[in-house]
C-alpha positions, 0 to 999 in steps of 0.5 A: 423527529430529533436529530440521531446522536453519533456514539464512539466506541470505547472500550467494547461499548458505545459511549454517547447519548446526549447531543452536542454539535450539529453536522447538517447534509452537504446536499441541503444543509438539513440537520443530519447527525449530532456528535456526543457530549460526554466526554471520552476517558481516553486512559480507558481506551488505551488502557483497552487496547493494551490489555484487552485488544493486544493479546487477543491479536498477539493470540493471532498470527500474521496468517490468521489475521490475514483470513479476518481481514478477507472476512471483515472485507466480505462483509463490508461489501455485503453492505455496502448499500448501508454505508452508500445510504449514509454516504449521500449526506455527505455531497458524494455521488455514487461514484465518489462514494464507491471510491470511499466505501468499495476502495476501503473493502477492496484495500481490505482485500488487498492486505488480507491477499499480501498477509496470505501471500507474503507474510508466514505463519508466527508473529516473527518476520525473518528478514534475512539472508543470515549473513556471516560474521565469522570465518569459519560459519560459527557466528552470524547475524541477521534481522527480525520484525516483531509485533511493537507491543503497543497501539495505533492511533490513527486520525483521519481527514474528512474526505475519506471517511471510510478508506481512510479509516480501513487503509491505515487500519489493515497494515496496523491490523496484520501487524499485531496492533489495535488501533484507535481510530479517530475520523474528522467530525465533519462526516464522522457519520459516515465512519462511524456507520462503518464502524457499527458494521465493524461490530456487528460482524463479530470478526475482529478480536475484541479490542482491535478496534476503537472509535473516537467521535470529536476531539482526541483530548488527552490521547496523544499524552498517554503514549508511549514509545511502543505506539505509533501516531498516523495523520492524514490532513492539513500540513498545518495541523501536522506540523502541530502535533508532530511536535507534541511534547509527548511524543517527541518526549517518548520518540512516538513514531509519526507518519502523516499524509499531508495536503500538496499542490500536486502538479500535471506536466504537459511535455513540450513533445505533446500537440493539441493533435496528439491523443494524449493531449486529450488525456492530459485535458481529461485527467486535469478535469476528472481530478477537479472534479471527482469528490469535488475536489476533495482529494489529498491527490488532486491535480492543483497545477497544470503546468504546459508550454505557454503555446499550449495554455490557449488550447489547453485553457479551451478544452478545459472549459469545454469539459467542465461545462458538460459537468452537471453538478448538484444533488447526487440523487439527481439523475445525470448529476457527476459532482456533488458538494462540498463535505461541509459548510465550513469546506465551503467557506475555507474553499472561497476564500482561498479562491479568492486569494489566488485569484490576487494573482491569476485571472479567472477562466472558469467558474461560477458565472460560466452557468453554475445552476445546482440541480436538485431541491434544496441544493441552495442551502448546499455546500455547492461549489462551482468547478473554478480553473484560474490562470497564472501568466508568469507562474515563477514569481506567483508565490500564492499558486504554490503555497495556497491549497484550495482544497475543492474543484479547483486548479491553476493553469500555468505555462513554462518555457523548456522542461528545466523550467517545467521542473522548476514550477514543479519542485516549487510545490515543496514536496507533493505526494503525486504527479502526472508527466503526459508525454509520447517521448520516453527520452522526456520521460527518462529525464524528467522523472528522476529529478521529479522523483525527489520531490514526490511520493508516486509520479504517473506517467501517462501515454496512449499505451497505458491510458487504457489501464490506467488507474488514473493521478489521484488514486492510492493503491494498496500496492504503492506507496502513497505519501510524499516529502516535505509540505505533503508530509513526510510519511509513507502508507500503503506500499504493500507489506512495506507497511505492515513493517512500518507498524513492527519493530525491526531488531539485528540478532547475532549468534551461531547459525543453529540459534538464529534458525530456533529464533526465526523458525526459519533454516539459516545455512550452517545451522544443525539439521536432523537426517530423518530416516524418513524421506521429507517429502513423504512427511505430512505437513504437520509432520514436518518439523524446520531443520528436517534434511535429507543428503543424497546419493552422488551423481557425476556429470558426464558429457553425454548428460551434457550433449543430452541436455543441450538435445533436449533444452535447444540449449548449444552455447558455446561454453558446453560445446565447443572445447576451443572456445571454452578453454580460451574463457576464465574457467578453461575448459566446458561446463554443464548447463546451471539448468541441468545442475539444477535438473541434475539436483531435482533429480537426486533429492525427488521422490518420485511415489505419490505423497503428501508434496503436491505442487512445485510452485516456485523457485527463489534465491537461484545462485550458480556459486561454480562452475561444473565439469565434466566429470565432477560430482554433485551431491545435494543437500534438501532442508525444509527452511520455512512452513507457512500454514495459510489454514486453506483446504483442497475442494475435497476438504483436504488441508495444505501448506507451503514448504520452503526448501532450503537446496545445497548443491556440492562438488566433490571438493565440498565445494558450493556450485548452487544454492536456491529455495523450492517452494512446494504445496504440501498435504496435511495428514488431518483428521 
């Protein structure tokens, strides 16, 4: 049986029939998938990109790519077992690979929740408040984010071979770009199934999405200063093309993730009686231990008080000898191989270069026996834990990476020279401190932050929710400085930014609001005779506003409210008191200006306004008095239509309210946005 030929996917078809380079199982080094031989036209695929792939999204707003996104998660996960198949080849066990396969989905689902949530309808992003340029309200300014109007390419390392593909697609995705995708060869097979997926669901637009299996060629040569470049590998093969002459010709933005010597501190304050001992010894295993090794995240330092090394160096071994390695189909097997023969021959020579200036404590010759048929012809590494006795002047354990199952102990005397071992990393994208003393805590972060991209605090408190050292989230940022990169990922909505263009835009108020679609104070409004709240969600238009009738506050509204709230501060009670603060004399509670507000604008007869959901933006600009009189002003500011239905079908939308509230002197006392859930007329 001949060996399947991996295609690319290129300009809406597959490209590649003929046979090039072998890719042999991680597991028993058999002949699993060869790549193709034809070679990419890469002006066709960008060309594709730009003029297929880009309006079909363009044709798509923030919302609408957010539901293709929860779309193509769903479908993923419906076959996931497909992609578990395909991922054995790879030395992975089913846990690895749930990482991988179910963490690319579940981040897919992460993004299409935050598109939904966070971003609104349109393909604008207002980043306001406007803000004054003038002083009589005429002239203002504030920030836009726009679609870049250009591609994405994304490169990829071996480890992940589908999360690496989906994390950095789904920003790009939701941010209006398509994108190229182009995995590392060594498990490109595992991408490329995911891909055919991809394809089969018939849910991205076409154009959104293509494949490169082998090199980039001439691709980083055709872009332009709209694109943008991301790169998840070695520091080396960073640095290479961040200076590629195209893209520095064309300022090309380029955001790599890099390997690091990422580090564990045990703090001084930590005994081998103490249960985050255990933790650290635990965490220090997993990271070795988990993918083999084969994570941009692992812990490549353990750094603990040399009192402690002993029996931290005796707990190690003693987990890591109940590790079973070898062929993940094995039962009872919790650490599979290397991705490739190469890793492995890349992973033993590091090795054996720190090992020039460490000792040994655990490795092969401590039982290494792979379990399964075959696995001698299998990329198999032993779990290696080596020993630096005087980590300060040991240049190679915090310039080499051995990047499989492998991790350095080293000691420290005082959490200065703690810091020290860990800033000699030269930028790391995480690291864990194991303390039971926020007073440690407080002191080591802020200075470790400055050399790290995320940093895990870990305790018996939060071990129990803990998502562990070596795990992204969609939510946070994942990257770091200096050798781990410079570059940002993940983070939430930060990087759907990372993939607009942000623009300042000045002009009167009532131009900046028709720009944004979004109400900007001072802008002109339009006093409907019909009260907003009973217009339909279709019906509503930006700018509709409603001036209410007055209402002067009283000092009965006062004591009632302080009755009704348990609300008796001082300031609206005692009248000795209060005339000895800056505003000499009571005030109305801000909650009962706000109640008193709700009050005057609310209509109270059923209608299209479902739900009050939130409130943001709550200023008290003055103070009330009694006997002052209040008027407010309701201004529907923004409109998101996130296209879900009610159980009976019905269709809603969320209605930002712009909320004014005035004195008798015309004066501003409060200001905030309402959130409300309105009906739409429908059919």
């Amino acid at each position: 049986m001949s060996t399947p030929v991996l295609q690319s996917y290129i300009g809406g078809r597959w490209l590649g029939a003929e046979g090039a380079q072998t890719l042999r199982s991680a597991v028993n080094g058999k002949p699993v998938y060869r790549t193709h031989a034809e070679a990419i036209d890469f002006a066709e695929a960008v060309e594709h990109a730009r003029r297929v792939g880009l309006p079909n999204l363009l044709q798509l707003d923030f919302q609408q790519r957010a539901q293709r996104l929860k779309a193509l998660a769903k479908y993923l996960s419906e076959h996931k077992e497909q992609l578990y198949a395909v991922s054995a080849h790879t030395g992975a066990t089913r846990a690895d690979s749930w990482i991988d396969i179910e963490g690319g989905a579940g981040t897919l689902f992460a993004y299409a929740s935050m598109g939904s949530n966070e971003l609104p309808s349109g393909n604008l992003v207002h980043e306001g408040p406007a803000m004054p340029l003038g002083k009589k309200g005429g002239f203002a300014g504030t920030h836009i984010l726009v679609p870049r109007g250009g591609l994405a390419v994304h490169i990829n390392a071996f480890n992940f071979p589908v999360w690496g593909l989906l994390e950095k697609f789904a920003p790009s995705f939701l941010a209006g770009m398509p994108c190229i995708g182009k995995p590392a060869t060594a498990t490109s097979y595992l991408t490329e199934a995911a891909m055919r997926l991809i394809v089969q669901s018939g849910i991205l637009p076409e154009g959104s999405l293509q494949l490169v299996i082998g090199s980039t060629g001439d691709l980083l040569d055709r872009l332009g200063g709209a694109d943008v470049v991301t790169f998840t590998g070695s520091a080396d093969t960073a640095a290479k093309l961040r200076v590629q002459p195209n893209l520095i010709r064309h300022s090309v933005p380029f955001n790599a993730e890099a390997d690091s010597l990422n580090c564990a501190i045990l703090a001084p304050d930590v005994t081998p009686d103490d249960e985050e001992f255990d933790l650290f010894v635990k965490e220090v295993a997993r990271e070795m231990t988990v993918k083999a090794g084969q994570k941009c995240t692992a812990i490549r330092r353990a750094i603990v008080p040399h009192d402690r090394i002993d029996a931290v160096a005796e707990a190690l071994r003693a987990r890591l000898t109940k590790i079973t390695v070898g062929d993940p189909s094995v039962e009872g097997v919790r650490m599979g191989a290397l991705a490739s023969h190469a890793q492995f021959d890349d992973v033993r020579e590091r090795v054996a270069m720190l090992r020039e200036g460490a000792e040994l404590v655990y490795g092969a010759a401590d039982g290494f026996a792979p379990m399964g048929e075959g696995t001698a012809e299998g990329a198999f590494f032993a779990p290696t834990l080596l020993l630096a006795r005087n980590a300060l002047k040991n240049t190679a354990v915090h310039d080499i990476e051995a990047f499989g199952p492998v991790s350095t102990l080293m000691g420290y005397d005082g959490v200065d020279e703690a810091l020290a071992l860990a800033a000699r990393g030269s930028g790391s994208l995480v690291g864990t401190l194991v303390t039971r003393d926020p007073a440690i805590a407080a002191r080591v972060i802020p200075v470790a932050a400055a050399l790290h991209g995320r940093l895990l605090v870990l305790d018996r408190e939060a071990a129990h929710e803990s998502t562990g050292h070596g795990s992204p989230l969609p939510s946070l940022k994942h990257g770091g400085p200096g050798r781990a990169g410079g570059g940002e990922e993940l983070g939430g909505v930060r990087a759907v930014k990372h993939y607009l263009q942000r623009a300042a835009v000045q002009g009167s108020p009532t131009m900046l609001a028709a720009i944004t679609g979004e109400h900007v104070r001072g802008a002109r409004v339009t006093d409907t005779p019909q009260h907003p709240f009973r217009k339909h969600f279709e019906e509503l238009q930006v700018g509709d506003s409603l001036l209410t009738h007055r209402r002067t506050v009283t000092e009965a509204d006062i004591v009632n409210f302080g009755g009704v709230s348990g609300d008796y501060f001082y300031m609206h009670f005692d009248e000795i008191a209060a005339k000895q603060t800056q505003f000499g004399q009571r005030i109305a509670h801000g909650y009962f200006v706000l109640s008193a507000a709700a009050g005057l604008f609310v209509s109270p007869a059923p209608g299209p306004v479902l739900a009050n959901y939130g409130l943001d933006t709550l200023r008290f600009v003055k103070p009330v008095a009694i006997g002052d009189t209040i008027q407010a002003r309701l201004t529907a500011k923004r409109k998101i239509d996130r296209n879900k239905t009610d159980d009976k079908g019905v269709g809603q939308g969320v209605v930002a309210w712009d909320v004014e509230v005035k004195n008798q002197h015309d004066e501003l006392v409060a200001s905030y946005d309402i959130l409300t859930l309105v009906a739409k007329r429908g059919q």
